[in-house]
C-alpha positions, -999 to +999 in steps of 0.1 A: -433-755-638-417-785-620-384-774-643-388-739-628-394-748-594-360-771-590-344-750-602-349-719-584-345-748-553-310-752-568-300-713-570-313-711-533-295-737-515-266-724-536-267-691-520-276-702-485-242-721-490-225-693-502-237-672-472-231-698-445-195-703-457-189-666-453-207-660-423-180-692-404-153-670-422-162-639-405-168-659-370-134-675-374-119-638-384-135-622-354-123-647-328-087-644-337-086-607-338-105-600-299-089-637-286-051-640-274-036-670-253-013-659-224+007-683-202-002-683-165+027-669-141+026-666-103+025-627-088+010-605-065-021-585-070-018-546-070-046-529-056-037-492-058-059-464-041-064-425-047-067-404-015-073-369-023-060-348+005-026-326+016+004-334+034+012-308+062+049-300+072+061-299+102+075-265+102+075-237+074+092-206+075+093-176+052+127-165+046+129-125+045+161-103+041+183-084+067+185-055+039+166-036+014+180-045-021+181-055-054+178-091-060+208-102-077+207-139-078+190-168-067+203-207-060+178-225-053+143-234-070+108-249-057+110-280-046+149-289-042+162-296-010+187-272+006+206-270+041+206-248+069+231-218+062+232-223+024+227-194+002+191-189-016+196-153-030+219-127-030+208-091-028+223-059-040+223-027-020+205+003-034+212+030-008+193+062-006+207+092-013+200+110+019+213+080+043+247+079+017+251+116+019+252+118+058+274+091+059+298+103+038+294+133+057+301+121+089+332+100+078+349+129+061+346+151+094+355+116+115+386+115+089+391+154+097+390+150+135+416+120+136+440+142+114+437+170+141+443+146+168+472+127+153+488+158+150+485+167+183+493+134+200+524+133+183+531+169+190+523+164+226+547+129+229+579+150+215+569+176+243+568+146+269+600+131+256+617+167+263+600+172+298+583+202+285+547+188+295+533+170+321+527+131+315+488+141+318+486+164+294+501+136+274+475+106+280+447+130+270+456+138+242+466+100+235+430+097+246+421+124+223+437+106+194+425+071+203+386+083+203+396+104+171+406+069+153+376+049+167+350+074+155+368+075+123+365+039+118+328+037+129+318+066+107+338+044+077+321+010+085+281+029+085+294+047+055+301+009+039+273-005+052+248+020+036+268+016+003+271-019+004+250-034+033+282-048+048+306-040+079+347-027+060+360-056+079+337-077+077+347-114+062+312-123+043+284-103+028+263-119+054+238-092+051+237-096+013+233-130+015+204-143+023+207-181+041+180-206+051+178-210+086+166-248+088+169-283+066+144-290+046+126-285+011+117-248-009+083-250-016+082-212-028+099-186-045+082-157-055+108-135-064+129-131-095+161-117-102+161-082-106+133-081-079+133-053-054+133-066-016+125-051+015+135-055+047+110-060+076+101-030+100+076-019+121+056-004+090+057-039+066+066-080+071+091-074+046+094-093+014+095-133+012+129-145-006+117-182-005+091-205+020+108-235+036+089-267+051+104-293+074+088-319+063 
C-alpha cells in the first residue's frame, strides 16, 4: 500500500510539472504576441472633431438658356470650378415648322421687293443722269431701294435666327452657347446631352443647364 501510494505521489508531481511548464510556455507565448516595445518621439496630439452640418454659399444661380434646343454638349461637370463667361453647354436649334415657314416666307418676298427696287433705282439714276427726271423723284426711289435692302436683310437675319438661333452676321453663337455668368463652383447639372431645353417665358422658368454657388 505504501509502494502504491509513493508511487501514485510520483506520477502526480510528475504531471503537475508537466502542466506548470506548459502553462509558463503559454504565458511567455501570449505576452510576446499582444506586447510590442516602441521608442518614445516628441509630437503633437491630434484631436480631430465631426460637426455634422452644411456649408451655405454665398450666392447660387441656376443657369437657364436664351433658346429652346437640343442639348448638344456639355463642358463642365459637378463640382469643377469654372469662370464667368466660359462655356457650360452648347444647344442645338430645333425650330418649329410654322415659325421657319413664315420666315422663309417673309425673306423670299423681302428678297422680291429689293429686286423690284434695285431695278428701279437704277432705272431712275440713268433718267437723272440724262435730266429726264427730277432730282426728287430720284432720292425716293433711292429711298425706296435703301428700305427694300434693309427689310431684306432683317427678314434674312429672323429667318437665321429661327434656323439656327443666331443673328447672319453675327461673330459667336452666343445664343447657342450657354455661359456662366459668375466665378465659382457647379454644384449641379441635370441635364444630359441630347436633352431638350427650354427657354424661360411667361408660361415656364425654363429649364436649368447647370446651378452655380459663389462660395
Amino acid at each position: 500500500m505504501k509502494k502504491f501510494l509513493k508511487k501514485a505521489g510520483i506520477v502526480t508531481g510528475v504531471i503537475v510539472f508537466i502542466m506548470s511548464v506548459f502553462f509558463i510556455l503559454e504565458i511567455t507565448t501570449m505576452s510576446e504576441a499582444h506586447f510590442e516595445n516602441y521608442d518614445l518621439t516628441k509630437g503633437d496630439i491630434v484631436k480631430k472633431t465631426v460637426i455634422t452640418g452644411k456649408i451655405l454659399p454665398r450666392k447660387e444661380i441656376a443657369i437657364k438658356p436664351q433658346i429652346s434646343g437640343i442639348v448638344e454638349k456639355i463642358y463642365f461637370k459637378p463640382g469643377e470650378k469654372i469662370k464667368k463667361g466660359e462655356v457650360i453647354a452648347k444647344v442645338k436649334v430645333i425650330p418649329e415648322m410654322v415659325n421657319l415657314n413664315e420666315a422663309e416666307s417673309r425673306s423670299t418676298i423681302a428678297k422680291m421687293n429689293l429686286e423690284n427696287a434695285e431695278k428701279n433705282h437704277f432705272r431712275s439714276k440713268e433718267l437723272f443722269k440724262r435730266n429726264l427726271i427730277a432730282e426728287s423723284e430720284y432720292e425716293i426711289s433711292k429711298l425706296n431701294y435703301e428700305t427694300a435692302k434693309e427689310q431684306w436683310e432683317t427678314a434674312e437675319n429672323n429667318l437665321k435666327l429661327v434656323k439656327d438661333g443666331i443673328f447672319k452676321k453675327s461673330k459667336n453663337n452666343s445664343n447657342t452657347l450657354i455661359t456662366s455668368t459668375i466665378n465659382g463652383t457647379i454644384l449641379e447639372v441635370p441635364i444630359k446631352e441630347g436633352n431638350s431645353v427650354i427657354k424661360s417665358n411667361s408660361f415656364n422658368d425654363g429649364t436649368t443647364i447647370a446651378v452655380i454657388a459663389e462660395m
